[in-house]
C-alpha positions in Angstrom: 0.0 0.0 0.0 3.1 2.0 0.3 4.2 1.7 -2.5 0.5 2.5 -4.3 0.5 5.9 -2.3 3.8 6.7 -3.4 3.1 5.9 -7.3 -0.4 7.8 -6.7 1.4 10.5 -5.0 4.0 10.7 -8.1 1.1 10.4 -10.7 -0.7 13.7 -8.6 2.3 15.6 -8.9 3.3 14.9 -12.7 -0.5 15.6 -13.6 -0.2 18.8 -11.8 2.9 19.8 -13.4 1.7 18.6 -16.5 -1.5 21.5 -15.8 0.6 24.4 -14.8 3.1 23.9 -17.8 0.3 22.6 -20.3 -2.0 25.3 -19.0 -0.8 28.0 -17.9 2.7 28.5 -18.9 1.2 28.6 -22.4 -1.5 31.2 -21.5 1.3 33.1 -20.4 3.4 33.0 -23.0 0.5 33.1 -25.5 -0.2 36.3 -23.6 2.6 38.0 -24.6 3.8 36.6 -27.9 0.1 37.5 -28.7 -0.1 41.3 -28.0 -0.7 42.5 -31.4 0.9 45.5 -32.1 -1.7 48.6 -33.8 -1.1 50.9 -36.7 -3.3 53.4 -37.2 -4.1 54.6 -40.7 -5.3 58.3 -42.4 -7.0 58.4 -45.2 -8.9 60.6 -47.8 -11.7 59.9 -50.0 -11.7 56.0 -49.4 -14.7 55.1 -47.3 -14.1 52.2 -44.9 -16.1 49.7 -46.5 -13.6 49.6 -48.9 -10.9 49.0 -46.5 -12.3 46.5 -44.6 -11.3 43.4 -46.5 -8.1 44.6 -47.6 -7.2 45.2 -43.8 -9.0 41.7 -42.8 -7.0 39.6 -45.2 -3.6 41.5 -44.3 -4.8 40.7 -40.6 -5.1 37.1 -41.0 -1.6 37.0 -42.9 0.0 39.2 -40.1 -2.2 38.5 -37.0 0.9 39.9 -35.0 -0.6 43.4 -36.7 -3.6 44.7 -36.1 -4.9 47.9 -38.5 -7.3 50.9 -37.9 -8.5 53.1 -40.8 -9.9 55.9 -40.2 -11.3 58.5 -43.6 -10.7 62.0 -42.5 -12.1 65.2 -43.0 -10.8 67.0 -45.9 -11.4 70.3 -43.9 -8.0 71.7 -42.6 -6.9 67.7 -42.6 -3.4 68.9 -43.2 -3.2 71.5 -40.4 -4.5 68.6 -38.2 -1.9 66.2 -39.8 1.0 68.0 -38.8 -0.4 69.4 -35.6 -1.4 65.8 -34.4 1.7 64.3 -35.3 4.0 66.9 -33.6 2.1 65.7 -30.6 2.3 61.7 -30.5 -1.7 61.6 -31.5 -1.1 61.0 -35.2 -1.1 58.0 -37.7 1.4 55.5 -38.4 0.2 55.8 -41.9 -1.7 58.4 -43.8 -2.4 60.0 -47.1 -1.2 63.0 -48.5 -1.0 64.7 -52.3 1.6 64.5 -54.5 2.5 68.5 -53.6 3.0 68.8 -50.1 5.7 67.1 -49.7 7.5 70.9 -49.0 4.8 71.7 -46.1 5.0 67.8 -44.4 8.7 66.7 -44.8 9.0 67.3 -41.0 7.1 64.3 -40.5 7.6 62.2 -43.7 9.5 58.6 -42.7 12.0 57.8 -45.9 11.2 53.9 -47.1 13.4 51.6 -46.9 14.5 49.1 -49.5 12.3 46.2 -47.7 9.2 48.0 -48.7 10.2 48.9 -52.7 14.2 49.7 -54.2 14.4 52.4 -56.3 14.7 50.6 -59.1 11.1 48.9 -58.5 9.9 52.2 -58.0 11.3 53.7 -61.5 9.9 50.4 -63.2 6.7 49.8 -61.9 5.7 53.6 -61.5 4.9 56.9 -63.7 7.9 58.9 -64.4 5.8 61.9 -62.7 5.6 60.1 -59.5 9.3 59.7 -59.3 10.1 63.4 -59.7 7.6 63.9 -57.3 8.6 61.4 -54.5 12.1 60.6 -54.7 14.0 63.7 -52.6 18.2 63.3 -52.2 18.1 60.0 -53.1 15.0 59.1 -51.0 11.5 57.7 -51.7 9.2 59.3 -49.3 5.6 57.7 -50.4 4.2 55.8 -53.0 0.5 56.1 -55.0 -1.7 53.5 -54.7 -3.7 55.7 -57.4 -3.2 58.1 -60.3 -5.3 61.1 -61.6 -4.2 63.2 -64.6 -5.9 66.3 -65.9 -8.2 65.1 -69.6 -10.8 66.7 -71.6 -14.4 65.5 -71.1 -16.7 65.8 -74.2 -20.2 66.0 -74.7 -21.0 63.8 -78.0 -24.2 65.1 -79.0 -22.6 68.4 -79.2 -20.4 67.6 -80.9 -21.5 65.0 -83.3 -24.7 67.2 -83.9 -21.4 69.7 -85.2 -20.2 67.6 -87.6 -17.0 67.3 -85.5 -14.8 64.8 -84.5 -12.5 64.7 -81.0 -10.2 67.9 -80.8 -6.4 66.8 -80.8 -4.3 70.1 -81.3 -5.2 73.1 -79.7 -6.2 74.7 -83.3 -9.1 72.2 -83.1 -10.1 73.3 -79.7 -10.0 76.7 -80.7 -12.0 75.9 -83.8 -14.8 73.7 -82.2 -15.0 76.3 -79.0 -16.1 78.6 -81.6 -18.2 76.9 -83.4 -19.9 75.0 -80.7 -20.9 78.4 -78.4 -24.5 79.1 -79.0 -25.6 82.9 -78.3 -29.2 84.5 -77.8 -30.3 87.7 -79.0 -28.4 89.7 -76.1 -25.3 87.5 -77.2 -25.8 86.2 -74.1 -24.2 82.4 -73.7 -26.7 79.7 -73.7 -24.0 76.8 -74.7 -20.7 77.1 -73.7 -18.0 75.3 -76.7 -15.2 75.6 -73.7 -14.8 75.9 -70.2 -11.7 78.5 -70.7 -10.7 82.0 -69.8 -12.2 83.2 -66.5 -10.8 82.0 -62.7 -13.8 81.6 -60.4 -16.3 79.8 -62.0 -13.9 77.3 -63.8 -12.9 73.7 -62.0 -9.2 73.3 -62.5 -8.4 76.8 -63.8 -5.0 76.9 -62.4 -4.3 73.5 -63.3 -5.3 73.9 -67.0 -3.1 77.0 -66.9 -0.3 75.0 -65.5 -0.9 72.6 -68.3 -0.9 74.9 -71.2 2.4 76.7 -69.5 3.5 73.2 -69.5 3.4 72.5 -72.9 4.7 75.9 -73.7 8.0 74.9 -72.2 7.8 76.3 -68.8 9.5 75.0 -66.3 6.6 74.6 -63.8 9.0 74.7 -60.6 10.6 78.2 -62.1 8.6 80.2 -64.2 10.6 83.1 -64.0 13.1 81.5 -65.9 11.0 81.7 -69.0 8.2 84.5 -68.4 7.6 85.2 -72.6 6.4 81.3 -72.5 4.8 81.8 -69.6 2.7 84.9 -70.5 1.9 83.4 -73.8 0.3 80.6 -71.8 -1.8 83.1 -69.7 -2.9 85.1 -72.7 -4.0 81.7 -74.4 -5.9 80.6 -71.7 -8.0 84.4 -70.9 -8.5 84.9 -75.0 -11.5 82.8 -74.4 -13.4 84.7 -72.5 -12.6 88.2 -73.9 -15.0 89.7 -76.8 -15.7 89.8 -79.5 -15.6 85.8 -80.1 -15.5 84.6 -76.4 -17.3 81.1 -75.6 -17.1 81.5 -71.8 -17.9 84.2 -69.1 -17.8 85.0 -65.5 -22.3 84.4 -65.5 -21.9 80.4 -66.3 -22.2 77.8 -64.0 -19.1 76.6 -62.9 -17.5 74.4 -65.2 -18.4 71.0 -64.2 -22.2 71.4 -63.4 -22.6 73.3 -66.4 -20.8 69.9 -68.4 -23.2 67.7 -66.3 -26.1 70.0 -67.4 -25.5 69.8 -70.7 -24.6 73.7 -71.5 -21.2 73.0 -72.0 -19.3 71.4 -75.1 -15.8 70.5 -73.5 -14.8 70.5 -70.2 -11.2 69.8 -68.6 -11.1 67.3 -65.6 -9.9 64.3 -63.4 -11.1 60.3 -63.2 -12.8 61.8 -59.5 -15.3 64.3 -61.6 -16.6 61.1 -63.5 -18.8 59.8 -60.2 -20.2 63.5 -59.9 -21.1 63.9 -63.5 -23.2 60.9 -63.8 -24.7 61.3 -60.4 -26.3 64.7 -61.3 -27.2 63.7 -65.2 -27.2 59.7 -65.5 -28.2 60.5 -69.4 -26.2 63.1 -70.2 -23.7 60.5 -73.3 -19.9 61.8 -73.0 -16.5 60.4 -73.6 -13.1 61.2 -72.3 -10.2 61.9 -74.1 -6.2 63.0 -73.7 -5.9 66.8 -73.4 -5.4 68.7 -76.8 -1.5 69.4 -77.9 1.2 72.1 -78.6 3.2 70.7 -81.4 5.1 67.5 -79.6 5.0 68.4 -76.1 1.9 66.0 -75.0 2.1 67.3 -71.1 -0.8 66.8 -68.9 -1.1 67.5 -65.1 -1.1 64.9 -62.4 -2.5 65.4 -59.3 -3.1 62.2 -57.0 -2.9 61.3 -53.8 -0.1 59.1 -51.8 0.6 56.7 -49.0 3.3 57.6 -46.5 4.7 56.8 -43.0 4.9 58.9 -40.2 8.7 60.1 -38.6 6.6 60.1 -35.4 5.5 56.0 -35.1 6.5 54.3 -32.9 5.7 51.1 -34.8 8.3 51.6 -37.8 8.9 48.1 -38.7 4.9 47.0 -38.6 3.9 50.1 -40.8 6.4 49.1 -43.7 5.1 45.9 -43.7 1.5 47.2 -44.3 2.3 49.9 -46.7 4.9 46.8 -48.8 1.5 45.0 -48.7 -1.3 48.3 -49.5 1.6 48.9 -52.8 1.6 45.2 -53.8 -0.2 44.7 -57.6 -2.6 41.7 -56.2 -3.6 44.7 -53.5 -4.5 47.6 -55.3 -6.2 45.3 -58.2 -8.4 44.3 -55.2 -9.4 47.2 -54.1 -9.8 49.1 -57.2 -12.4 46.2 -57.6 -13.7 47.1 -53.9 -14.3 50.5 -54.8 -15.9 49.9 -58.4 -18.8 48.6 -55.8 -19.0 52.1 -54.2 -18.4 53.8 -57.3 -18.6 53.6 -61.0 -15.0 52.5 -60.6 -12.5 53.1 -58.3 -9.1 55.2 -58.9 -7.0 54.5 -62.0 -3.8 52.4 -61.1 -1.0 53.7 -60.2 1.4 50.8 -61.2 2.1 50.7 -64.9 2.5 47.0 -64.8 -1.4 47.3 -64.4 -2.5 49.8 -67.1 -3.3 46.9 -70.2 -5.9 45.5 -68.3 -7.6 48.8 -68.4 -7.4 49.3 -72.0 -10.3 48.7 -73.3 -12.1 50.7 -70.2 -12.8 54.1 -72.0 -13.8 55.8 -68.8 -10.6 55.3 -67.1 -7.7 54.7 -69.6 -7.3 57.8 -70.7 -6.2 59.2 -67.8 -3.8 56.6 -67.9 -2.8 57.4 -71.2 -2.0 61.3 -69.9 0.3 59.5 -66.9 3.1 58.0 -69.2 4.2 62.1 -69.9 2.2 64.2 -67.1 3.9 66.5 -64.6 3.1 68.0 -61.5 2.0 71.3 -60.8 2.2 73.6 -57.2 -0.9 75.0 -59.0 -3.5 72.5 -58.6 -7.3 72.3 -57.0 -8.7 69.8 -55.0 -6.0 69.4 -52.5 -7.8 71.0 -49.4 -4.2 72.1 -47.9 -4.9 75.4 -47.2 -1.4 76.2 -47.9 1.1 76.5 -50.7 -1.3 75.1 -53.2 -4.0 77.3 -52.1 -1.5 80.9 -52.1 -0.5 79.3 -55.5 -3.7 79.0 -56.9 -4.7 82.6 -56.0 -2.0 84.0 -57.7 -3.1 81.9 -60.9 -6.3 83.3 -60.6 -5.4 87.0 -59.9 -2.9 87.2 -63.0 -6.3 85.7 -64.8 -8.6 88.3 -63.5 -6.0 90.9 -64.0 -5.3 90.4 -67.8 -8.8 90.3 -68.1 -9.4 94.1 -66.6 -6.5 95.0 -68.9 -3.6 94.4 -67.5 -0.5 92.9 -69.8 -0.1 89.1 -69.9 3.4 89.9 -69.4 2.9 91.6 -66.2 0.8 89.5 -64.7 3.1 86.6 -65.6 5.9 89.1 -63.7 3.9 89.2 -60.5 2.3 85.4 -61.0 6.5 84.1 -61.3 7.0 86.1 -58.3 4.7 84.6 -55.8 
């Protein structure tokens, strides 16, 4: 019997050890190998819906990670960037336009070469993006989108004109004309071209960066060619001055006069297509390349990026989500994810990807404009309220003061000088 309460007592004491290490120890341990570690993510126009299963299936291949997205309010967003991230309540990861690089670099995190080499970058992206977001050597985002500035037409318009889709400037010129329809006070009751005037134009300063663009200006130093420049300016106003003009300050701003049907061509981005349709589902238009000056086919990009805060504590865990937001299988799936939200979602950023939207006639021509667009400090839609917006005014006084009479040389003086 001894020897039966010594095995028994041997057999309580292994099962007990076998509880504490097979129970607990492993809770323990579970406990802290477990901890996941959370990156919080900014971003802009995306609605979370879309989000949600690209973070879920990034979760279940990092469950060490764990994401949160939340869109922002484009109002003052980049005040509330900077100011939030100066004081240890900002994002790991946010988004930010191509332009502001200047105003954030403070709190911009360069990328290492685990989440894309520089030679991936110069292969699988737009030449424009690399001038934008290489600095010193240094790749300091990268697009999971693309926008570029193209010309909107409205086909019954112009087919009821007998004309076919403008390629040179001459022909833009020549259909603006001919497409404006006056009343008897010579009043405009169809605009040809949404041209010439600052205010009630979407885009004006990026259509005027465009045109200076393909004029040969150097958009990050005007004053180094100010005849080009002014030449630019004077081509842009000339279609809203008399006699001959097909635009004025009493229209509709540009795009809800397109969507209305009151205007023949209107310059704008992949993010105006959504609007158009949703205030005239009927209204039949196509989208094409911006006209051309002689050989220089320039658009204007303007798009949006993903970066990583200087700030985050959680360096190596935000690489590995923004390596996985800029892989191609990623952003195929959630261009598809927003095509659900949207009549499709942003035009892709990696050219490896572009084919496959070929034969999508509301989306590849702004891919088209990416292979030899640049970027402009004059652009709209970039709610900063800060360089781009003290840029833009200038634009739009040197527009409103050629148009009182002022020379387009010395308004392109004072516009340089900004």
């Amino acid at each position: 019997s001894k020897i039966l309460k010594v095995l028994l007592g041997v057999f309580v004491i292994v099962s007990l050890g076998f509880l504490i290490f097979g129970f607990f120890i492993p809770k323990i341990f579970n406990g802290l190998k477990g901890d996941r570690i959370e990156i919080v993510y900014w971003g802009l126009g995306r609605e979370p819906e879309v989000l949600i299963p690209i973070i879920s299936d990034f979760e279940a291949k990092y469950p060490q990670i764990k994401v949160t997205y939340t869109k922002q309010d484009t109002a003052q967003y980049r005040e509330r960037l900077i100011a939030r991230t100066d004081n240890g309540t900002g994002p790991d990861i946010f988004r930010f336009h191509n332009t502001w690089i200047p105003m954030i670099s403070s709190i911009l995190l360069p990328l290492p070469e685990s989440v894309i080499s520089k030679e991936d970058f110069s292969t699988n992206f737009y030449p424009v993006t690399r001038e934008d977001l290489i600095r010193n050597g240094a790749i300091y985002g990268v697009p999971i989108g693309i926008d570029t500035l193209s010309l909107y037409i409205n086909k019954d318009l112009l087919s009821a004109g007998g004309l076919d889709i403008p390629t040179t400037w001459i022909d833009f010129v020549n259909y603006g004309r001919e497409l404006t329809v006056k009343d008897e006070n010579n009043k405009i009751k169809i605009a040809g071209a949404a041209m010439g005037t600052s205010n009630n134009i979407d885009y004006a300063s990026d259509i005027v960066s465009m045109l200076m663009a393909q004029n040969g200006v150097d958009l990050k130093n005007i004053s180094g060619n100010i005849p080009a420049a002014s030449d630019a300016l004077n081509f842009y106003v000339s279609f809203a001055q008399t006699p001959g003009n097909v635009w004025d300050e009493t229209l509709d701003k540009s795009l809800r006069a397109f969507a209305n049907g009151s205007l023949a061509m209107h310059f704008g981005y992949a993010r105006d297509y959504s609007q158009i349709v949703s205030i005239n589902p009927n209204l039949s238009f196509e989208i094409h390349p911006v006209p051309v000056l002689s050989d220089r086919d320039k658009t204007i990009a303007s798009y949006w990026v993903e970066g990583v805060s200087s700030k985050t504590k959680h360096q190596k865990e935000a690489f590995i989500f923004l390596k996985y937001l800029t892989d191609k299988e990623t952003e195929q799936k959630l261009n598809a994810l927003e095509s659900n939200t949207k009549t499709f979602g942003e035009p892709y950023a990696r050219v490896d990807l572009a084919e496959s939207l070929k034969d999508n006639p509301n989306v590849y021509p702004f891919l088209e404009g990416a292979k030899n667009a640049v970027s402009s400090y004059f652009v709209d839609g970039t709610f900063d309220n800060g360089l781009n917006t003290k840029m833009n005014t200038s634009v739009y006084t040197a527009i409103d003061s050629i148009l009182k009479g002022t020379s387009p040389e010395s308004a392109a003086e004072t516009f340089s000088s900004d």
